[in-house]
N, C-alpha and C positions, 0 to 999 in steps of 0.2 A: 547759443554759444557760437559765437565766431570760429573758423576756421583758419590757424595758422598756417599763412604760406611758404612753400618750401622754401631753402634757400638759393638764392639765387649762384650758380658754382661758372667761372670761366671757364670755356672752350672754345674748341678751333675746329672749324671744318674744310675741305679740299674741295674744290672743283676742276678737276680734271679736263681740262678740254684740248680735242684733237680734231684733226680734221683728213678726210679720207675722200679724195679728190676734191669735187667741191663742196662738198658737206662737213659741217661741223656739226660733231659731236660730243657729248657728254657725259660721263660715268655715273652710272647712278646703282643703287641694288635694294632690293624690300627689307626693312626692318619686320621680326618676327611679328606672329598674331598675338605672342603672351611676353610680349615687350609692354613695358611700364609706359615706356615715352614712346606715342604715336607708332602705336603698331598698326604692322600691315602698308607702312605709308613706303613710296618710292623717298631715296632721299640720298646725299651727298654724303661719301665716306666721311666722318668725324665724329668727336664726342669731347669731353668733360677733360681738362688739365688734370694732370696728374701729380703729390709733387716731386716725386724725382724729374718731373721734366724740364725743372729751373736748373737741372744742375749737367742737361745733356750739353757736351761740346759739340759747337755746331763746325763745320768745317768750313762754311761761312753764314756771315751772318744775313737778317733783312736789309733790301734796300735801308735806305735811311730815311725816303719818304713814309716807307708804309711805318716803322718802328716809330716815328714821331707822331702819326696818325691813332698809334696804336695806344700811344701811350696817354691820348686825351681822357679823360674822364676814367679812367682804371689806374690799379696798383701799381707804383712805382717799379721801373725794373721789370713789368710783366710778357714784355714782347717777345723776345725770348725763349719762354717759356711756350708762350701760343703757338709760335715758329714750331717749337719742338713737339708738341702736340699733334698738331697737326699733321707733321711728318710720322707719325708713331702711326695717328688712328687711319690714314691711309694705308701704312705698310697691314698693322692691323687686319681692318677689315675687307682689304682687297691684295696683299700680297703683292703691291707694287711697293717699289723702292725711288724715294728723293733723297740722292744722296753721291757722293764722291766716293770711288776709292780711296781704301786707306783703312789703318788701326789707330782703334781705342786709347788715347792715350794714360787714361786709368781707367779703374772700377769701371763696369759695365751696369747699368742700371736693371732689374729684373724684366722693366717691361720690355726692353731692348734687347736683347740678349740673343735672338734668332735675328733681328737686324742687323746686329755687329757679326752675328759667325758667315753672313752672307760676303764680310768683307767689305762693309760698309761704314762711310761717317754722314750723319745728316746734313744736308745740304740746304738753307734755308733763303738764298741770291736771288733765288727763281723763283718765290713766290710773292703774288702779287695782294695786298691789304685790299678787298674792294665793299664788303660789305659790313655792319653791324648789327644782330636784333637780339633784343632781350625777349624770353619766354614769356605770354602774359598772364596775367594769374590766371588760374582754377585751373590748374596742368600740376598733376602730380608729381613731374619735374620740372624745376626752370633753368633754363642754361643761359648766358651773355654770350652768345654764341658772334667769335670773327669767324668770317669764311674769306678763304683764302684762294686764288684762281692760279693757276699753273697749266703751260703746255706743254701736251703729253708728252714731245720732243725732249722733255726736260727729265722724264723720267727712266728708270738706270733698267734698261733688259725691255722684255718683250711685254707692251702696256696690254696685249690680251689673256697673259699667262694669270690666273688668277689662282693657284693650285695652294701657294701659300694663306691663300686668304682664311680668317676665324670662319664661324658658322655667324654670326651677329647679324651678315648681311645675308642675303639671298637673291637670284637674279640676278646677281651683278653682268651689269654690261654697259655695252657705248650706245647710249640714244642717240638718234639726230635731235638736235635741236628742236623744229620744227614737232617733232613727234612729243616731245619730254612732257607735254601740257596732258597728253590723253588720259599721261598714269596718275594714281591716286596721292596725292601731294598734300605736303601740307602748305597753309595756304603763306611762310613766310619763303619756303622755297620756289612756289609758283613766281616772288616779288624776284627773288635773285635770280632767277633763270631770264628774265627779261631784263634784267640789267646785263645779265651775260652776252643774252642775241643782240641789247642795240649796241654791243659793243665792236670794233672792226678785230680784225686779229692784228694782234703785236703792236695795239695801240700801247701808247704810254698810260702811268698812273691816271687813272679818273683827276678833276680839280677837285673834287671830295669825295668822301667817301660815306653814303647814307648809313644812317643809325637809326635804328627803327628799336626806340625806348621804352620800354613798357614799365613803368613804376606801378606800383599799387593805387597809386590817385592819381594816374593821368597815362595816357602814351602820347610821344610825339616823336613827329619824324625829324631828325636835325642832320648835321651833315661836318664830317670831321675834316679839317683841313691841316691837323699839324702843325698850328699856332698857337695854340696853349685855348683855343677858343672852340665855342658849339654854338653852330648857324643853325637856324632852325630853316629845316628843309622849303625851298621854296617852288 
């Protein structure tokens, strides 16, 4: 008898990078041993949209490249929503804040709610759309995971104070780059971490942005440009 596969759920994840003379570095922290999904593995603050996170006001919104990027091959209206994700599961699991001064101008959503009493509105300007990968089957979870790049320059207070942080992550700290390959990875973060290094700092948008698809009868690497169209990676 077959095994049905889970469902495939949107999320967003962060990459944090800073740099500390002439070193850049990278935020990373251990996901638990008696995690469902890839325990034990070093890995970049994020997780699974939530959905009150369609309905967070953002105090600004995404560039308009990456939100057009964003919007190829997904749900209408969904960029937003990832923006805002994203911004949660960093505050989340590492107790750092993207975000503007300022009040909530209604309702506060529950997952928020230690975000907003910091005095905070989410700030979504500053990050940068740079990767795509879907989870491949036989993983007990699968996510369509964006990962989102932001410098740490961008983020609100002290990027080593991590006191507000869940327990979700563990270790949290700033790798050099250089070093991030030694810790135990899974093998789609190994892919974006090298996309990260051959990246210069304060470059602009990528000309695409790789997707790394994993259907049930195929994977393929294509690459998102924001013209309503998918180039298959070349």
């Amino acid at each position: 008898m077959s095994v049905k596969s889970p469902q495939i759920r949107d999320a967003a994840t962060v990459i944090a990078l800073r740099r500390d003379g002439a070193e850049r570095q990278v935020l990373m922290g251990q996901r638990g041993a008696q995690a469902a999904f890839m325990p034990r593995k070093f890995v970049f603050p994020g997780g699974a949209v939530d959905p009150g996170d369609a309905a967070v006001p953002l105090a600004a919104p995404l560039p308009g490249l990456c939100a057009a990027r964003l919007d190829e091959d997904s749900a209408p209206g969904l960029a937003p929503a990832l923006a805002a994700a994203a911004i949660r599961e960093l505050w989340e699991e590492s107790g750092l804040i993207i975000g503007r001064p300022g009040q909530w101008a209604g309702p506060v959503p529950e997952d928020w709610t230690e975000f907003a009493a910091r005095g905070f509105v989410p700030d979504a300007s500053a990050l940068q759309f740079v990767f795509r990968a879907i989870t491949p089957p036989g993983h007990p979870r699968r996510f369509d995971a964006r990962f989102f790049l932001i410098d740490a320059d961008r983020i609100a207070g002290d990027p080593t104070d991590f006191s507000a942080a869940s327990e979700e992550l563990s270790h949290l700290q700033w790798v050099p780059l250089p070093d991030a390959r030694r810790f135990d990875l899974p093998f789609i973060t190994e892919v974006v971490l090298a996309e990260v290094a051959a990246r210069a700092d304060g470059a602009p948008p990528p000309a695409s942005v790789p997707f790394f698809r994993n259907d049930d009868e195929e994977s393929l690497f294509l690459r998102l440009r924001g013209q309503g169209s998918l180039d298959q990676l070349k």
